[in-house]
Each structure stands twice: as C-alpha cells, then as structure tokens.
Backbone bond lengths (Angstrom), bond angles and torsions (degrees), N, CA, C in turn:
res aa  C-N    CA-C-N  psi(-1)  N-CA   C-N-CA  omega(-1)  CA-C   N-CA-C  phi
1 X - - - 1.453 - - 1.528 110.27 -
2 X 1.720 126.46 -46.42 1.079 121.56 -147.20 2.085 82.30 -98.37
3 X 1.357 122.10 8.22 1.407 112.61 173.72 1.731 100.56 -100.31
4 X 1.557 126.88 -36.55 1.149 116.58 165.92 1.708 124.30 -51.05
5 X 1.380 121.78 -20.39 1.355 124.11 -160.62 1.566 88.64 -106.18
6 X 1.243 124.34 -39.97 1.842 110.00 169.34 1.116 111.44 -68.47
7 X 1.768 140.64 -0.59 1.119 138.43 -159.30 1.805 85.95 -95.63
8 X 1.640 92.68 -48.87 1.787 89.59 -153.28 1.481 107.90 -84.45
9 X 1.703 100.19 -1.34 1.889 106.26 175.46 1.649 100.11 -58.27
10 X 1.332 107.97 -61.04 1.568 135.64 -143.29 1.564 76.87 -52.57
11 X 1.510 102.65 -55.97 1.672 102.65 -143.39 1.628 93.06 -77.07
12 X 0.643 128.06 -29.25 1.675 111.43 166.79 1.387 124.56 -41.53
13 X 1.382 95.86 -66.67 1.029 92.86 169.36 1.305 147.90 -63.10
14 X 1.464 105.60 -37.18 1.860 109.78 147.96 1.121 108.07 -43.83
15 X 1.289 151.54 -83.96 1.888 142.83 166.54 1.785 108.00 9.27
16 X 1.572 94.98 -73.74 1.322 125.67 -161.56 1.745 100.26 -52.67
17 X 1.411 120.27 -48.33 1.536 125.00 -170.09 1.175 99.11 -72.19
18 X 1.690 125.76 -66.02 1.258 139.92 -164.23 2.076 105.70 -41.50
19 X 0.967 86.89 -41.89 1.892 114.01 -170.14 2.035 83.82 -71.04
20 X 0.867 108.30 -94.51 1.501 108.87 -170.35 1.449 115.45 -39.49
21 X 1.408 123.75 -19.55 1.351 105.91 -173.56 1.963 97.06 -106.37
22 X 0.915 121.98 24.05 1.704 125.09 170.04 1.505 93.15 -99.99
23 X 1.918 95.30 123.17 1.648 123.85 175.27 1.424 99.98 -57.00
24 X 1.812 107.47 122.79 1.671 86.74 156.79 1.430 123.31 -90.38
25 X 1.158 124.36 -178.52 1.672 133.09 -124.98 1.890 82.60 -84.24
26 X 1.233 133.07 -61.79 1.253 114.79 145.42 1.879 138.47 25.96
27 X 2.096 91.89 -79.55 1.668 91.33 -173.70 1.303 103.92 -96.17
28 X 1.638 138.00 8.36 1.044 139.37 -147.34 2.195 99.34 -90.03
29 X 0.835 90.03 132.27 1.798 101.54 174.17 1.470 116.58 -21.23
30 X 1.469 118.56 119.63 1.373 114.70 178.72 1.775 97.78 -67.93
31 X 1.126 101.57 149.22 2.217 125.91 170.41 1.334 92.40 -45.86
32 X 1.738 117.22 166.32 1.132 131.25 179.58 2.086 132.98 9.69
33 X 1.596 89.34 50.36 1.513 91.09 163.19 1.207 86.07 -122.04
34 X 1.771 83.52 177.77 2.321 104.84 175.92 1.329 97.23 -47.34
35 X 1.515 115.65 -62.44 1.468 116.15 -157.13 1.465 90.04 -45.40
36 X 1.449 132.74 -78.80 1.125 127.12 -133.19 1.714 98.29 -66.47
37 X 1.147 123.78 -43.70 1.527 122.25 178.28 1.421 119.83 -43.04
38 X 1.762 104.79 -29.72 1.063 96.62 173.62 1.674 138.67 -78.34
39 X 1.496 102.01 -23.77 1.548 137.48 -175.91 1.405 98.54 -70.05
40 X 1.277 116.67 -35.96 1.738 120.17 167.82 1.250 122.86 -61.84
41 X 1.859 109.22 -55.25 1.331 92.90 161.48 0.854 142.65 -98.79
42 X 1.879 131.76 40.88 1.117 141.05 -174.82 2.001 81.10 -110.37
43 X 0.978 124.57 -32.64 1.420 115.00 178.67 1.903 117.49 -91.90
44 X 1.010 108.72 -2.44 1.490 120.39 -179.58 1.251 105.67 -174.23
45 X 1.906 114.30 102.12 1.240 111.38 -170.94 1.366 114.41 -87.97
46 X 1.226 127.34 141.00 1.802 115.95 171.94 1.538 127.62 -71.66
47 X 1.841 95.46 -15.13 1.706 95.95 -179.17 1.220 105.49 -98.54
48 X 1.431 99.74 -149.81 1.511 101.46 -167.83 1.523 121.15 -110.82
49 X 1.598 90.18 -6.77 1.887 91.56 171.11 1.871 100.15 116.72
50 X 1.714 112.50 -5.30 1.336 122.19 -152.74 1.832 89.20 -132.10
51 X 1.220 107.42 -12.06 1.860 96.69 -168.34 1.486 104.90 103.48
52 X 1.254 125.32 -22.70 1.671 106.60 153.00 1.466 132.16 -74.54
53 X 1.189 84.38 132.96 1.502 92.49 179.75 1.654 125.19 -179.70
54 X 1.120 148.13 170.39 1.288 138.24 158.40 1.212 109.87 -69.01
55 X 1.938 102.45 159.03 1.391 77.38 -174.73 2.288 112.63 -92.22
56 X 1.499 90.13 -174.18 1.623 77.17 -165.44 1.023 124.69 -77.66
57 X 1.421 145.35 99.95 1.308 131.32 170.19 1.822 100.27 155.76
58 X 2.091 101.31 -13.76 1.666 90.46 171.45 1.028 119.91 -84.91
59 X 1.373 129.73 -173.80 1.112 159.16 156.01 1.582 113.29 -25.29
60 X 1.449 108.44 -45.45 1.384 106.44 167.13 1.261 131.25 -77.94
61 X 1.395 112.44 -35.63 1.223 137.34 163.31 2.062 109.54 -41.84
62 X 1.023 91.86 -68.28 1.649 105.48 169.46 1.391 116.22 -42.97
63 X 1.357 122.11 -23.24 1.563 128.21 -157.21 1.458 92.51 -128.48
64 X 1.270 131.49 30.46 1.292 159.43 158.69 0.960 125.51 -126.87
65 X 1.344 126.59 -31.66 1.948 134.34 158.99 1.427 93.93 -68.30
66 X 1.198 130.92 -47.91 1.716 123.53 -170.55 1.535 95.91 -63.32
67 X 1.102 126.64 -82.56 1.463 137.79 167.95 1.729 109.58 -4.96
68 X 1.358 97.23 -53.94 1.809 91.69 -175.17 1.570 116.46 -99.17
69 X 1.828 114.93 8.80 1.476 134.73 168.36 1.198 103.87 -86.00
70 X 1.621 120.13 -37.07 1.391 119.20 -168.54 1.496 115.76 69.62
71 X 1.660 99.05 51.08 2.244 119.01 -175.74 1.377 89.73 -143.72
72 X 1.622 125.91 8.47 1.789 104.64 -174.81 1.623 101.70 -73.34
73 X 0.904 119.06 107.00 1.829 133.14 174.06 1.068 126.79 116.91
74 X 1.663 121.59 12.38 1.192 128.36 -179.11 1.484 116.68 -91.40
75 X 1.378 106.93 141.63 1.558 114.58 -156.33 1.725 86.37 -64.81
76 X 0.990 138.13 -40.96 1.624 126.25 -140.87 1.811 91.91 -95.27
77 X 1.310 136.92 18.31 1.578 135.21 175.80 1.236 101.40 -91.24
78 X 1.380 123.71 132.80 1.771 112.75 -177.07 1.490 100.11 -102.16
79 X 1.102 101.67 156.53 1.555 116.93 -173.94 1.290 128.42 -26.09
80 X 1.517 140.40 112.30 1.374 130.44 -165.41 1.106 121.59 -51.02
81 X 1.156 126.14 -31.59 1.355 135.93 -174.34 1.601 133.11 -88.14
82 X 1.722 81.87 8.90 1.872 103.51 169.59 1.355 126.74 -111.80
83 X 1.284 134.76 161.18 1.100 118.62 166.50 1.171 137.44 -76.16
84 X 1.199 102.35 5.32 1.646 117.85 173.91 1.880 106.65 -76.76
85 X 0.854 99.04 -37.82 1.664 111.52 164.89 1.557 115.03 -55.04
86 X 1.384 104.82 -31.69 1.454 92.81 171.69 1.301 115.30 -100.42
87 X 1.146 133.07 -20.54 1.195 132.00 178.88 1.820 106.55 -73.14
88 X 1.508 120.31 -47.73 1.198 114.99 147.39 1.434 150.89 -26.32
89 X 1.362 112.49 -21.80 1.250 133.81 172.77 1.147 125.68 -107.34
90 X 1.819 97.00 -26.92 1.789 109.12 159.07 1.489 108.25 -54.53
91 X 1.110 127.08 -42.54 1.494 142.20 -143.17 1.626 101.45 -99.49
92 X 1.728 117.14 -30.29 1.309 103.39 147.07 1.632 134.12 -51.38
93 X 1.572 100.25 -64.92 1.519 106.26 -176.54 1.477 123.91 -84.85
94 X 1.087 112.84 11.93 1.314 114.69 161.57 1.804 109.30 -128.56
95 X 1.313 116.29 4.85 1.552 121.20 164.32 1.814 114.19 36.81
C-alpha cells in the first residue's frame, strides 16, 4: 500500500513539473531568428548527426524541416523564403 502511494506521489508530481515548465504561447521564440532556427534544429536536425548538413536557416535547410514534418509539397506551405514559412512551422510545433 504505502509503495502504491509513493508511486502515485512521485508521479504527480512529475505531471505537475513537466506541466509548469512548458512556455506559454506568449514566451515562446519569435519565427525566423538564430534563436528560433536553432530550437528547430535541436528538435529536427537537418544534418546527419556527423556535421553534415545545410547550413541552418537556408533554403536547403528549410526543405529539410519540410522533409522531416512530412509537408515537403504541400499546396498549403508558404514559400520558404518568407516569413510566413516560419511562422508556419512555428504553428506546427507548437500547434
């Protein structure tokens, strides 16, 4: 009994931290800066894990975030080379 009730303490509280430490939509990274380029590819990398890769923030790079979203050719992605593209992709991973 008294190992079920440290089970469901712990896990509360894991809930409870996990929950409090998610940015609300507010402090979350403005679209197309370093920071944010970088937060992209720390969550979907474009290289290979070795130092290849495009670099972050071109054109190729971008057509490698689509690639690993699974939207490279979809009519509704706006042009890579806008900022609407980034804000679009904000709006994926943070939904």
């Amino acid at each position: 009994m008294n190992r079920l009730l440290v089970t469901l303490i712990v896990s509360s509280l894991f809930v409870v931290s996990a929950c409090e430490n998610k940015a609300p939509q507010s402090e979350r990274l403005d679209s197309c800066t370093d920071s944010w380029y970088q937060s992209v590819e720390s969550a979907f990398p474009g290289g290979d894990g070795m130092g290849h890769g495009p670099d972050i923030g071109s054109a190729e790079w971008r057509s490698v975030i689509e690639f690993r979203l699974g939207i490279r050719g979809n009519a509704d992605v706006p042009d890579r080379d806008s900022d609407e593209w980034c804000g679009y992709i904000n709006g994926l991973l943070h939904g």
